[in-house]
C-alpha positions, -999 to 999 in steps of 0.1 A, spaced: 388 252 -398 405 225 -420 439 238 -440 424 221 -470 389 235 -467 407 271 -464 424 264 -499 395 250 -512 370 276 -501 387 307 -497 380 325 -531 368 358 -544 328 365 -532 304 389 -528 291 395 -492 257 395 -506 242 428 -490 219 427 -517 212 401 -547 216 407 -574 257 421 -567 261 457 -572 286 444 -603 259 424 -612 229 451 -619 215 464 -653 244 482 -673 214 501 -688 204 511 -649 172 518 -641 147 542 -654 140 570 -628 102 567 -632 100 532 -632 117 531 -596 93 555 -584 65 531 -593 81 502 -575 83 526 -543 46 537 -549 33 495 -554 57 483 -523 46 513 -499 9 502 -508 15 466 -505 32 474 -468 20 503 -453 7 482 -423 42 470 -417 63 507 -420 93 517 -440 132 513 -433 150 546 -433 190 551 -437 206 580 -438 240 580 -452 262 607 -433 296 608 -453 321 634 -437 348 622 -417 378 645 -403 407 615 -410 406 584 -435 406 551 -418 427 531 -441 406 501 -435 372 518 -447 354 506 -476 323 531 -466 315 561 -493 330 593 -473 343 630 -478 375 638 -456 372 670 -442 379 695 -413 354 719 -422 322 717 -402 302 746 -428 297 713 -447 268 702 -422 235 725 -429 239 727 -463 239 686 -465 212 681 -442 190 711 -458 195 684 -492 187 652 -470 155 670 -458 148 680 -496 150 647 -507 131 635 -482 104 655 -491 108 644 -527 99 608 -515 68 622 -493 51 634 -524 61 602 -544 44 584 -515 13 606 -511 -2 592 -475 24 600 -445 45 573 -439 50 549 -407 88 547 -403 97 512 -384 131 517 -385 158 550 -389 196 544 -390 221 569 -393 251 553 -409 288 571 -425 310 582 -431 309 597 -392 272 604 -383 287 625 -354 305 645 -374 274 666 -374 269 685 -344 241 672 -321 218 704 -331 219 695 -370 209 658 -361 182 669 -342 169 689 -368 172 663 -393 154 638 -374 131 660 -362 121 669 -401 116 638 -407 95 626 -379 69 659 -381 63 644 -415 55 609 -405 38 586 -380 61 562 -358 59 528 -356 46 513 -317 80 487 -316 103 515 -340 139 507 -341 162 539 -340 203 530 -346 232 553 -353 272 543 -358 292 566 -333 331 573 -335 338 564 -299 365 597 -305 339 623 -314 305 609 -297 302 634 -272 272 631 -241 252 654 -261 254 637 -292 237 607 -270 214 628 -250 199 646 -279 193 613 -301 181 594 -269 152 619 -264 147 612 -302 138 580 -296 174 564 -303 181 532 -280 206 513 -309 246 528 -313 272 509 -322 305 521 -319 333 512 -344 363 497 -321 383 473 -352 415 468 -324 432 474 -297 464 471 -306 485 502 -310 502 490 -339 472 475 -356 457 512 -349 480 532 -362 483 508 -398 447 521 -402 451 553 -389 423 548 -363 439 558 -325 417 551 -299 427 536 -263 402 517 -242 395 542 -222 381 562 -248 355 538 -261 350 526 -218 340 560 -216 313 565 -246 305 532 -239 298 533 -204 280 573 -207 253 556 -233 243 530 -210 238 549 -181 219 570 -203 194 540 -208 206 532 -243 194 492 -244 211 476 -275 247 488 -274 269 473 -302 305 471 -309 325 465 -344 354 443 -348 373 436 -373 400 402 -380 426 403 -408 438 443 -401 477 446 -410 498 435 -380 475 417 -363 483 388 -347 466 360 -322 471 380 -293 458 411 -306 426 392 -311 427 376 -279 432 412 -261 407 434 -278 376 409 -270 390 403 -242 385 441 -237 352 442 -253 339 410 -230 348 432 -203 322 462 -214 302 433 -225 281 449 -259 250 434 -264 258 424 -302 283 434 -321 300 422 -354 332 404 -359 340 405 -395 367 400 -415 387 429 -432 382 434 -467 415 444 -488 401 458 -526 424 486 -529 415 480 -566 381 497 -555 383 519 -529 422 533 -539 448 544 -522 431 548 -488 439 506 -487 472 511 -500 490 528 -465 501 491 -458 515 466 -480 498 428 -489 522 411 -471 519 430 -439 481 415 -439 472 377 -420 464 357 -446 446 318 -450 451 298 -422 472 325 -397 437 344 -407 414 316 -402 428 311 -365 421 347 -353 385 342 -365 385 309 -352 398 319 -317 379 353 -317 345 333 -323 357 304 -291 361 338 -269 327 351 -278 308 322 -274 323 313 -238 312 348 -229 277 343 -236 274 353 -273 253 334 -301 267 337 -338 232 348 -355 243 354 -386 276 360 -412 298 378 -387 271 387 -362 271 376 -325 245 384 -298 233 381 -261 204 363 -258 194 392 -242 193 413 -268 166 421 -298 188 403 -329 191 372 -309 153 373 -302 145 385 -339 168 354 -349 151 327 -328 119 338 -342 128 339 -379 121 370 -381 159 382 -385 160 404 -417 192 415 -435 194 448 -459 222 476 -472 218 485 -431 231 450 -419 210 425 -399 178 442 -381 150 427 -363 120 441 -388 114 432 -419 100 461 -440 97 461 -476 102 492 -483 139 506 -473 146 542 -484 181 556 -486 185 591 -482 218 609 -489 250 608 -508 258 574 -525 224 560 -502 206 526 -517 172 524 -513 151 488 -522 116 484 -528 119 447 -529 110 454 -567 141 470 -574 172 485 -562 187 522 -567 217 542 -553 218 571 -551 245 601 -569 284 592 -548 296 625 -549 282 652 -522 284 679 -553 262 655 -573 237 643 -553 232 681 -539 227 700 -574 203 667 -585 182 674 -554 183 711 -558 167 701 -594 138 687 -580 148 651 -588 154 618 -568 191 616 -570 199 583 -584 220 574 -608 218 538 -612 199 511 -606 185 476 -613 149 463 -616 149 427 -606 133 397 -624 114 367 -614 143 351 -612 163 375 -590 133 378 -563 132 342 -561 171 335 -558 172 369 -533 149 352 -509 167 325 -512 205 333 -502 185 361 -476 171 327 -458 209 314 -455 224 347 -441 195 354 -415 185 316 -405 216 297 -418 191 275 -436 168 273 -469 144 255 -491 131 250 -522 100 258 -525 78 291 -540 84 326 -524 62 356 -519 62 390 -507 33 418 -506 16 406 -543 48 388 -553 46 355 -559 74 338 -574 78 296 -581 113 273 -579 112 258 -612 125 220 -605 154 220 -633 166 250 -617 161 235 -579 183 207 -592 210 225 -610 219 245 -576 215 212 -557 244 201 -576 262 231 -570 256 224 -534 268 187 -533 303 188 -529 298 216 -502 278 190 -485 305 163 -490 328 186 -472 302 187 -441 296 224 -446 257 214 -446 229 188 -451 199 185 -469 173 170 -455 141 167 -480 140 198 -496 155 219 -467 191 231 -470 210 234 -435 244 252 -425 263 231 -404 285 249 -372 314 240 -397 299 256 -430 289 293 -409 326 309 -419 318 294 -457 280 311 -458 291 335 -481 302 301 -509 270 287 -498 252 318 -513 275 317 -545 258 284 -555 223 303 -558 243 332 -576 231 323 -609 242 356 -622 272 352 -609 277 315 -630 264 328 -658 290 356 -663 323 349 -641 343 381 -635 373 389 -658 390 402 -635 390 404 -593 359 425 -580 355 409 -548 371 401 -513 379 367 -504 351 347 -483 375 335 -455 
């Protein structure tokens, strides 16, 4: 990447899990009933297709320092009934919202640590949930597993649940790099878990990565995927560290500013990571996503069919995406809603009876429309202008406002990040580190009300 286009492009922006921004939903939130009646009208509109389910496990025993995830530290194991007697509550709140029994395409257990929880509580939350529900023919099960505390059990007792997806959170090798984010674990270690779920039969095995960690230099990038080419994933993600210690506190604050890579020392380890991935077979599919062509998510990609949500890139699309636990977001396409971010919170709203959200955002016309479009960019690296539907949803590009993001677009095209060709918009090789200013040109919420003050992580 060019020095200049670093400068130029390397600003504060949103990663775009969802659209509209988190910073950017209704202050007034979102009324508890009316989210129930967006779940009820996209579950009727999609019941053919299935539902998305992501359960958000938040304990951990030790704080990574590099972790922008919603967690509880703690040593004390009593924590795990009582929270998975709530998840199965709320689950059951959803069940009657829903009325007919569901057909779950897709389950992910994400943290937090998801095996924190002994294997005998996981069974018995999946298990809950499955005896309530009908299973999709191609269903997609996926958990994140500390390569530390994923024992064989753990992986035998979610296999014969149907789980064939883990990915296993590596970040780096290097001993120095680990011990700045307080996350020790040798080779061996993740060799090990690695090596047990693929004898086991697991068939999409993924790996995280992470450039821009404190300390890290060229050859602590060059090691690590070296490393990783050798166990040979088939995906993982290779993304860049995001420091917003004025968010997450002073988890990010164990290391100082300067001790981070930064702009073009930064650039080259992405750079160089991405050259060693693709000579070893992998296929950039999406904003810091690489595959195998072997594997699901390249197939899903090639297809258009690639789909991106609050659980990451997946190969179904479902409308419907229900979050269950502490600080979970669930979208009906309609509308988006998070649930309570303390574990105190969300479990005494539960024990009330209630769906535990406490914010929220019903999205306009506008918002459905502009979603589709930056979802097109992250998941095919390419867009148009034209209407967009969904289920009953039909929304329509109004020219004036086609044009005014065209010019947003035009010196990003000037700089070779992409083309236009007609009224199709395509990422170049050169604009796929820059996707995420791509999208900020359909942010019109974003242009409408610039931030004060810093709320996000810089693109590059």
């Amino acid at each position: 990447m060019d020095k200049a286009l670093i400068r130029k492009y390397n600003v504060p922006g949103p990663r775009y899990t969802s659209y509209p921004t988190v910073p950017y939903w209704n202050e007034a939130g979102i009324d508890p009933q009316d989210w129930i009646s967006t779940v009820k009208k996209s579950f009727e509109e999609s019941q053919d297709q299935g539902i998305s389910l992501y359960i958000h496990l938040p304990f951990c025993e030790s704080l990574c320092t590099f972790c922008g995830c919603h967690k509880r530290i703690t040593k004390n194991h009593g924590v795990e009934t009582p929270y998975i007697d709530t998840v199965l509550q709320e689950w059951k709140l959803y069940l009657d919202v829903l009325g007919n029994k569901p057909l779950i395409q897709e389950i992910h257990l994400g943290g937090g640590t998801p095996t924190f929880f002994s294997p005998e509580e996981l069974e018995r939350m999946i298990t809950g949930i499955l005896e309530t529900s009908k299973v999709a023919s191609n269903f997609e099960f996926g958990f994140e597993g500390h390569p530390n505390n994923t024992t064989r059990e753990h992986l035998q007792t979610l296999y014969d649940l149907g789980f064939r997806r883990v990915s296993f959170g590596v970040q780096d090798y290097a001993p120095k790099v680990q011990d700045a984010i307080n996350r020790i674990q040798s080779f061996e270690q993740v060799k090990e878990v690695h090596d047990m779920a693929r004898e086991m039969g697991y068939t999409s095995i993924s790996h995280d990565l992470v450039f821009g960690l404190p300390f890290q230099t060229l050859d602590d990038v060059r090691d690590t995927i070296n490393k990783t080419r050798e166990l040979r994933p088939d995906r993982l993600s290779f993304y860049s560290y995001a420091h917003v210690p004025w968010v997450k506190g002073v988890g990010q604050r164990k290391f100082d500013e300067s001790d981070l890579p930064l702009g073009k020392a930064k650039s080259t380890l992405y750079e160089r990571g991405k050259e060693l991935l693709e000579e070893a077979g992998y296929v950039e599919i999406g904003m810091d996503h690489f595959s195998l062509t072997t594997d699901t998510l390249y197939q899903a990609w090639k297809d258009k069919k690639l789909h991106r949500n609050f659980m990451g890139y997946t190969t179904n699309t479902t409308q419907l995406m229900i979050g269950l636990g502490m600080s979970s977001i669930s979208d009906s396409w309609y509308a988006f809603a998070q649930n309570e971010k303390k574990v105190e919170d969300y479990q005494n709203r539960v024990a009330e009876g209630k769906i535990p959200i406490f914010r929220g955002h019903l999205l306009t016309d506008e918002d459905r429309l502009i979603r589709q479009k930056i979802l097109d960019v992250m998941c095919h690296f390419a867009t148009d202008f034209s209407s967009v539907g969904r289920g009953s949803d039909q929304v329509n590009f109004p020219e004036d406002f086609a044009e005014k993001i065209k010019e947003r677009l035009t010196p990003l095209i000037g700089d070779g990040l992409l083309q236009m060709e007609e009224n199709e918009l395509l990422v170049n090789d050169l604009g796929k580190p820059f996707v995420r200013n791509i999208c900020m040109c359909f942010d019109e919420r974003l242009h409408r009300n610039k931030p004060e003050t810093q709320l996000f992580s810089m693109t590059v």
